[in-house]
C-alpha positions in Angstrom: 1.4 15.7 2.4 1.7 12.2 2.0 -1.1 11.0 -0.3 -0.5 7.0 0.7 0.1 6.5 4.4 0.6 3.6 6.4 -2.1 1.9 7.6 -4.2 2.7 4.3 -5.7 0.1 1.9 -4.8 -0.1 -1.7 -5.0 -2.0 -4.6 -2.6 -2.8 -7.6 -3.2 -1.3 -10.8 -0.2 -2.3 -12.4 2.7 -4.8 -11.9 2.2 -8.7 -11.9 -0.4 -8.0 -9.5 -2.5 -6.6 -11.7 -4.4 -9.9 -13.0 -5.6 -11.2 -10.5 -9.6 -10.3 -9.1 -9.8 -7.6 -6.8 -10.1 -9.1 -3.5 -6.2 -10.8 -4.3 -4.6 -7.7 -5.2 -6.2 -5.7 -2.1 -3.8 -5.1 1.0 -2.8 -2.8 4.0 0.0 -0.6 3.5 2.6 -1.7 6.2 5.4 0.7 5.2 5.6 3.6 3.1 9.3 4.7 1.9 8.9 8.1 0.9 12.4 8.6 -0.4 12.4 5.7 -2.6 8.4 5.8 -3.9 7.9 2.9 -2.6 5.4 1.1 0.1 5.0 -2.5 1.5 1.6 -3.6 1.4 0.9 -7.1 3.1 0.3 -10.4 1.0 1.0 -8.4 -2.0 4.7 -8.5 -3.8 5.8 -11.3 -2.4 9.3 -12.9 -3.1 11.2 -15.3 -1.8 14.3 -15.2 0.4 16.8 -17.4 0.8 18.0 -17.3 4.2 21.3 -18.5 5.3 21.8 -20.0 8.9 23.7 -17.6 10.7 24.4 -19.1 14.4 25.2 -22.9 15.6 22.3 -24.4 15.8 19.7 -22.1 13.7 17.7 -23.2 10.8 18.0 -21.8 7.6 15.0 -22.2 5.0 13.4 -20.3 1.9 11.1 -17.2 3.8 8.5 -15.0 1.8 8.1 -11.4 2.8 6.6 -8.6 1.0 8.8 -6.6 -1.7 8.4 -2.5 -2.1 6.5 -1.4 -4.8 6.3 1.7 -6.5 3.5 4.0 -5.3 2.7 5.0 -8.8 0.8 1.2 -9.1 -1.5 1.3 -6.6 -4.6 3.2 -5.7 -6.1 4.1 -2.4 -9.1 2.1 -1.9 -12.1 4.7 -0.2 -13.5 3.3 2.5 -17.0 4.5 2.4 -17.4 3.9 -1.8 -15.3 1.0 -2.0 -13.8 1.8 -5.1 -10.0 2.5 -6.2 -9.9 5.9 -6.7 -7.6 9.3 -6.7 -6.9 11.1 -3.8 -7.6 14.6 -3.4 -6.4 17.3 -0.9 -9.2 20.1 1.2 -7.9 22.5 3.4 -10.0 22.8 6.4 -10.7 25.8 8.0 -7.8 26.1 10.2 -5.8 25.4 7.1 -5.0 21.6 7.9 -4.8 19.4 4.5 -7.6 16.6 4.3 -7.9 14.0 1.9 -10.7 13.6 -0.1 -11.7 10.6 -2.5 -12.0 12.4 -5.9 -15.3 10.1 -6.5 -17.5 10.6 -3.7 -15.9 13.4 -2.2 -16.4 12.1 1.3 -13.1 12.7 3.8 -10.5 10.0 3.9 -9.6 9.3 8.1 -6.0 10.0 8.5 
């Protein structure tokens, strides 16, 4: 079981992220690349890309897009405590897993 997923919110413990206030380093998870331990969380990483022209006619330019980074430096933000924290995983009755924020317990949506 996936312990990020897409769609989540996180925030970046660690990286060059890491400075900035809370609110900055906040952001959706857009993609997460389980084979690589990686996501793509929006306004977060950015870098920029130097993109070549590739038909008569089109523009080329400098574009910014969001780099992977490693799910090991960011933390699920709960979304009833509002605070970064660890996730955790309940099995329901029916034997389902269901995360769990380790600091108030409550179940995270899915």
């Amino acid at each position: 079981m996936s312990r990020i997923r897409r769609g989540d919110t996180v925030v970046v413990i660690a990286g060059k992220e890491r400075h900035k206030p809370l609110k900055e380093r906040t952001g959706k998870v857009l993609r997460v690349l389980p084979e690589r331990n990686r996501a793509i969380i929006e306004g977060l990483n950015l870098v920029r890309k130097h993109h070549r022209p590739r038909r008569q006619g089109e523009q080329g330019g400098i574009i910014t897009q969001p780099a992977p980074i490693a799910l090991a430096n960011v933390m699920l933000l709960c979304p009833r405590c509002h605070r970064p924290t660890r996730i955790g995983v309940h099995r329901l009755a029916d034997g389902r897993p269901q995360r769990i924020c380790r600091k108030c317990r409550e179940a995270i949506a899915a």
